[in-house]
N, C-alpha and C positions, 0 to 999 in steps of 0.2 A: 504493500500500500504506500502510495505515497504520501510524502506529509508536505512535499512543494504548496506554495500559495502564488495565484496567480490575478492581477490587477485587469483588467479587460474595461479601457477604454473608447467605446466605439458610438457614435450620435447617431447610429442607423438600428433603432433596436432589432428587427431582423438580423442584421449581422452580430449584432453581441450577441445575439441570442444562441444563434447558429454554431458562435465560437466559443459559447460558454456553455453548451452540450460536448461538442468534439473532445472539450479540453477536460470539463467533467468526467466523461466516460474514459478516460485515460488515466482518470485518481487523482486529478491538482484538486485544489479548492480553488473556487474560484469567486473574484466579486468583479463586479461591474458599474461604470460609470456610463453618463452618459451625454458630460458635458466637463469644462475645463475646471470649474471650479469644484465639484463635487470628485474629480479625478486627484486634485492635490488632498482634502478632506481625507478620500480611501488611503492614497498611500503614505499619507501618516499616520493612519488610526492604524492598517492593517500591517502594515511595513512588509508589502509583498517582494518572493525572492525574481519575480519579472512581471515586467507592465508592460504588455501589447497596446500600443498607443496609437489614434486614429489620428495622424496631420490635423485635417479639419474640422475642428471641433468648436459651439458657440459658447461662448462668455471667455475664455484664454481660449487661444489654439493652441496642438499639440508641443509644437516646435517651444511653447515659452513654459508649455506643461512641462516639459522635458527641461528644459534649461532649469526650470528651478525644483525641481526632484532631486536633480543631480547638483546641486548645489549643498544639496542637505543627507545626502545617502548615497552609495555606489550600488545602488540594485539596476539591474541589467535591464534595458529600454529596447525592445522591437515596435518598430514605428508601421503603422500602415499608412503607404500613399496613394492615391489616383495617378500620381504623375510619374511618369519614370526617368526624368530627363537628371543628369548623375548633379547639375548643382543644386538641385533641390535635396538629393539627396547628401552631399558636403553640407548645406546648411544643417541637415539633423545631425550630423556628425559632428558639426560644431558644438553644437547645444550638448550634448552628450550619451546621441542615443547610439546603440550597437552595433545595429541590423536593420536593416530593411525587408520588408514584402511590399510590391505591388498588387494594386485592387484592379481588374477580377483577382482571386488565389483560390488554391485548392486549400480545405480546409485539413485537408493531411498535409499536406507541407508545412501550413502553419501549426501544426503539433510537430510536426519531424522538426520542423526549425526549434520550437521551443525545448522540445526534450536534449539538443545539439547541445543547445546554449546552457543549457542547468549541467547536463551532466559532464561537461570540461568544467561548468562552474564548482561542482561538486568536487573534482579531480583539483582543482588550484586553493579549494580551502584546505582537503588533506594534504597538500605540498606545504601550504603556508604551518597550518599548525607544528610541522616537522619541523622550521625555519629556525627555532628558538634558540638562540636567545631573540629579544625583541630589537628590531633594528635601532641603529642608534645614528643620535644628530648629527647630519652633515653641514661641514661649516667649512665656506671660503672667502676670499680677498672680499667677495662684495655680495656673498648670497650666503643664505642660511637655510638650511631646510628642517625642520622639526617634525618627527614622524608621530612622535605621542600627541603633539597637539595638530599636527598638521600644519602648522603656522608654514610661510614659506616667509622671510625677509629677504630684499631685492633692494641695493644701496640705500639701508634704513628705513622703508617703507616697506609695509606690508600687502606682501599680493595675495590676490584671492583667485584660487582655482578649484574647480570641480574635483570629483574625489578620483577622474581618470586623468585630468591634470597631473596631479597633485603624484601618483602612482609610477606615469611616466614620467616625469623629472627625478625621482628617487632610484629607479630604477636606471635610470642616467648618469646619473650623478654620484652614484655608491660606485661607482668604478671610472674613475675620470681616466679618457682617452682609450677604453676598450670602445670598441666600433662593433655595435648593435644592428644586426640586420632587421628588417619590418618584420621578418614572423618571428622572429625573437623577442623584439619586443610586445608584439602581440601576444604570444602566449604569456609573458611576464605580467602585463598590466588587464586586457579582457580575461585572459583565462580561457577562452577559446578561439578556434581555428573560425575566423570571420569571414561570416556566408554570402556575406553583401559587397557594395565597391570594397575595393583594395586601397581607398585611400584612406583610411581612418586613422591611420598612424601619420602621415605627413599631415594631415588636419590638425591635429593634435598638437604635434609641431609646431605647425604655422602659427597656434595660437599661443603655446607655449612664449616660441620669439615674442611673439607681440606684446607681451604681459610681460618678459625681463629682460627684453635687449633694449638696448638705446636704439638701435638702426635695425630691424628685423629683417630688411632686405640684406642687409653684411651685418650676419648673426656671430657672433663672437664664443659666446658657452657653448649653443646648440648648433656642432657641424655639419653637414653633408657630405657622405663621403662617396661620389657619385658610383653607381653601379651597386654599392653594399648597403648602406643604411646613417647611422646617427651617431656622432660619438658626442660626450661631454668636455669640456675642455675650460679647467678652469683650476688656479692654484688653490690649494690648501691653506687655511688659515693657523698661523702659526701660533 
């Protein structure tokens, strides 16, 4: 049996409905919203382990439902869109959703997608708990990173990042000038093999630069190291 909890966002009650049978008959629990504001309400009361999120949604739309979830939690966001075109989808990946489905979908894909996602999820919490001792603070010439509180300082100001922000920079930055491939760092910080575009990790990036470099187009900490991936680059503080 399973004991997963599932958030099902959707403004078209036929399709919540639709997808809160498939996914019931599979053993999640599941709750439903039906609109933006009542979607932030569920996933703080319920504190589900994934929310199937509908883009289009009235009173907040998805995209800001998502942004400020993931401000407050690292639970895993499958977004649904009518659109397929890939900058709509970068925008969700901005905000901090996972995965994508496009509308039509088969409603087994959408359980094969979700059961993907939990169960690599399931695989990186037994890694993690193995991990102990608890990571410890990183600190350099002009950046600090705090894992127990999550704080990040960036030349004495405090940045605020999401909690896959916040995951990939530490995972960067706990080994300055090792050079991280995307599915490396993909499995490090989602925990799963990502079903959707393949740009989620230079997204992250992108915004990463934005939030602590002075010049984000000539990025200084966060490298490119063309053909490989990302290295950190930045001295120790002594």
């Amino acid at each position: 049996m399973r004991n997963e909890t599932i958030l099902v966002v959707e403004d078209d009650q036929p399709i919540l409905d639709l997808i809160t049978k498939y996914l019931t008959a599979e053993g999640f629990t599941v709750y439903g919203a039906l609109d933006g504001p009542n979607a932030l309400k569920q996933a703080r009361a319920v504190k589900p382990d994934l929310i199937v999120l509908d883009v289009m949604l009235p009173g907040i739309d998805g995209l800001e439902v998502c942004r400020r979830i993931q401000q407050e939690s690292d639970v895993y966001v499958l977004m649904l869109t009518a659109r397929a075109e890939e900058v709509d989808k970068v925008v969700g990946l901005s905000v901090g959703a996972d995965d994508y489905l496009t509308k039509p979908f088969s409603p087994r894909e959408l359980v094969a997608r979700v059961k993907a996602i939990l169960r690599r999820s399931r695989k990186r919490g037994a890694r993690d708990e193995s991990d102990l001792p608890e990571r410890q603070g990183l600190y350099f010439d002009d950046l600090s990173i705090n894992p127990e509180t999550r704080q990040v300082v960036c030349n004495d100001k405090p940045v605020e990042l999401t909690q896959r922000e916040f995951e990939l920079l530490y995972a960067l930055a706990e080994q300055p000038g090792r050079v991280f491939s995307r599915d490396q760092l993909l499995e490090r910080v989602w925990g799963h093999d990502f079903a959707g575009i393949d740009r989620v990790v230079d997204v992250h990036i992108g915004i990463l630069r934005k939030k602590l470099e002075d010049d984000s187009a000539n990025p200084g900490l966060i490298q490119t190291v063309r053909g490989v991936g990302y290295k950190f680059v930045a001295r120790r503080a002594k």
